[in-house]
Each structure stands twice: as C-alpha cells, then as structure tokens.
N, C-alpha and C positions, 0 to 999 in steps of 0.2 A: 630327535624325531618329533613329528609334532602330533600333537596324542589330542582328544575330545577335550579333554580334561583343560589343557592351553585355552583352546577356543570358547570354551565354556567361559574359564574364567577371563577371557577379556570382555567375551559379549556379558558379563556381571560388573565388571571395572564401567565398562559402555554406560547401561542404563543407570546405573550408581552415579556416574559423575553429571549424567541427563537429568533426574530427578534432584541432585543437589544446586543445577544449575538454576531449574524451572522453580526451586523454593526459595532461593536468592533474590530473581527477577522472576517473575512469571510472566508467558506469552500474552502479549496486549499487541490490541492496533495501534500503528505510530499516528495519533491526531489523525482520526477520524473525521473530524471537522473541515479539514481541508478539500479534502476528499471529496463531500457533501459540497461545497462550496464549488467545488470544481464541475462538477457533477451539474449543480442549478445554473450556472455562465454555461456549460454547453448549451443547455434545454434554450436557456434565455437565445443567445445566438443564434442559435436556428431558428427559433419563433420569429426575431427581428431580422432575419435574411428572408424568409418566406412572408413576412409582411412587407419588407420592401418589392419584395417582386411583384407581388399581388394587388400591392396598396400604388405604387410605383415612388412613395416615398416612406421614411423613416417615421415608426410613432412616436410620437412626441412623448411618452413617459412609458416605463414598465407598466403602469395604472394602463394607461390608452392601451397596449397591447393585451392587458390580459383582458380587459371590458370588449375588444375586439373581437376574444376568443382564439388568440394565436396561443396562451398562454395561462395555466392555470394559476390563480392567485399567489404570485410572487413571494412577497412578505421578506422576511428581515434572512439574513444573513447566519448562519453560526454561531455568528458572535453576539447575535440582536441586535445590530445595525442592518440599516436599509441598504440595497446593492445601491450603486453608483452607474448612472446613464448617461452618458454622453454624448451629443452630436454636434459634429463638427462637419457641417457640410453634406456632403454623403457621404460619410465615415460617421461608423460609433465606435465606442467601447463601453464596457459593459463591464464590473471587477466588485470585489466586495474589498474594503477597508481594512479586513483583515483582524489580527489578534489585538493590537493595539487603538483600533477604532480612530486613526487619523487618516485623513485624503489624502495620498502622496500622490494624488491624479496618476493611477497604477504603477508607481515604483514604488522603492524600500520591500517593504513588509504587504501593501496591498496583494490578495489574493487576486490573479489575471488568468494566468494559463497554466496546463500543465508542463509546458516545458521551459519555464522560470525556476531560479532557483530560491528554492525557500530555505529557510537558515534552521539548522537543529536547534538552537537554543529557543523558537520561537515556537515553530510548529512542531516540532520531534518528528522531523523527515529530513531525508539526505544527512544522519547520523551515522556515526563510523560504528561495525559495530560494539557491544559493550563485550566485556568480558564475559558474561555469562550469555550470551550470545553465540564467543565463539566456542566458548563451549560447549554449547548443547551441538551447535556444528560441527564437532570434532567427536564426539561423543558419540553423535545419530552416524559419522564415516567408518569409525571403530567398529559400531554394533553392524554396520552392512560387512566389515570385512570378517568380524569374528560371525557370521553366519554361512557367509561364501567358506572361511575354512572349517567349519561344522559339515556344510554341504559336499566340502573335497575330505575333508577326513573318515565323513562317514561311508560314503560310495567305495574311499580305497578299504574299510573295512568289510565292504558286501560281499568284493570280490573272492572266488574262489581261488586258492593256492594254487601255483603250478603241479601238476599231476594229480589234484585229487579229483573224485568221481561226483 
C-alpha cells in the first residue's frame, strides 16, 4: 500500500539528485552571444527593408543607415568584429562573422539566421543534452509525481471510513 512516507521519500530522492545535479553543472544560458547577434540582424533588416521602401534604394553602408536614422549606432558584433553588408543588386545580406572572426560570405560558422544551424562545439546551442541535464529533468518529473501521490495519499487519508458519523 502506498503510505505518505513512499512519497515523501521520493519527492527527497527528487530534490537530492536536483541539487547534486545543479552543483555538477549549474544553470547557464547556452551562448548568449548568439542570441544578441541574432537579435541586432533582425533590427538591422527591418531598418534596411524600411529604407528601401522609403528611400526606393538600398544604403550604401550600415554608417549610411544609421546617419539616416533608420537605425541606432550599429557598432561591432559580439565577438568585436564589424557586421558584414552586402549588396548585390537589389538583394542584401546582412551577418556577423561569427566566433571565429573569418567572412565565409554567410556560410560555415558566420552568424545569419535563426534557422541555420550552429554547431555545439562553437556556439553551445543545438547540444544534446548533458548528463546533469538529464538529470535535473528526471529529477524536476519525479518530484511532480512524488507530489501528485502526496496529493492522492493524502485526500484518501481525509476521507471518512464507511459507516462512521
């Protein structure tokens, strides 16, 4: 039969193997940098599509757009490289160079879009996860089941007995 006592101690196994996990590895953001990087090619894109429509052609440098006013002072990249502008025609692209600081004219490693894939050894994103990882995930599912049977053990203990008053 399953008693308070069970539940109790699983949801203590739970937080036990949660905080042995979190002092292994502790919770960080996976390369925040990229992020940020992603984040300023959006802003920059829309500023250089709302210049083109306005202006009826492309600015000639991130400089020209921000002196414009489409766009608040640019400046360097994450990594302290300059982003990378492009025009080709009526087409741009817009990227930053990334971790490694080389123009793969936006392949390899250059930062582009968010739905590129970036490589774990580079940026610490799209990583499988780590062990102490899954453990805290395994850990945090534990401590929700060993509360649901705290919550059904304790309710069948509220209950009144058949035939008493």
């Amino acid at each position: 039969m399953l008693r308070v006592a069970h539940c109790t101690l699983a949801l203590l196994v739970a937080v036990g193997a949660f905080v042995a996990a979190e002092m292994a590895e502790p919770l960080r953001f996976k390369h925040p940098k990229i992020n940020y990087a992603l984040i300023q090619l959006d802003e920059a894109r829309m500023a250089i599509t709302r210049y083109q429509k306005e202006v009826g052609s492309l600015p000639a440098s991130l400089d020209a757009l921000s002196a414009a006013g489409y766009i608040r002072n640019f400046g360097s990249d994450p990594w302290d490289q300059a982003y990378v502008y492009r025009v080709r025609g009526s087409e741009f692209s817009v990227y930053s160079v990334g971790v490694d600081g080389k123009d793969d004219l936006g392949a390899r490693d250059d930062v582009t879009f968010r739905e590129k894939h970036y490589s774990c050894e580079e940026y610490a994103v799209n990583c499988p996860p780590s062990a102490a990882e899954a453990t805290k995930l395994a850990s945090l599912l534990l401590a929700l089941l060993s509360l649901v049977c705290l919550a059904f053990v304790g309710t069948r203990g509220l209950r009144r007995p058949r035939g008493a008053i």
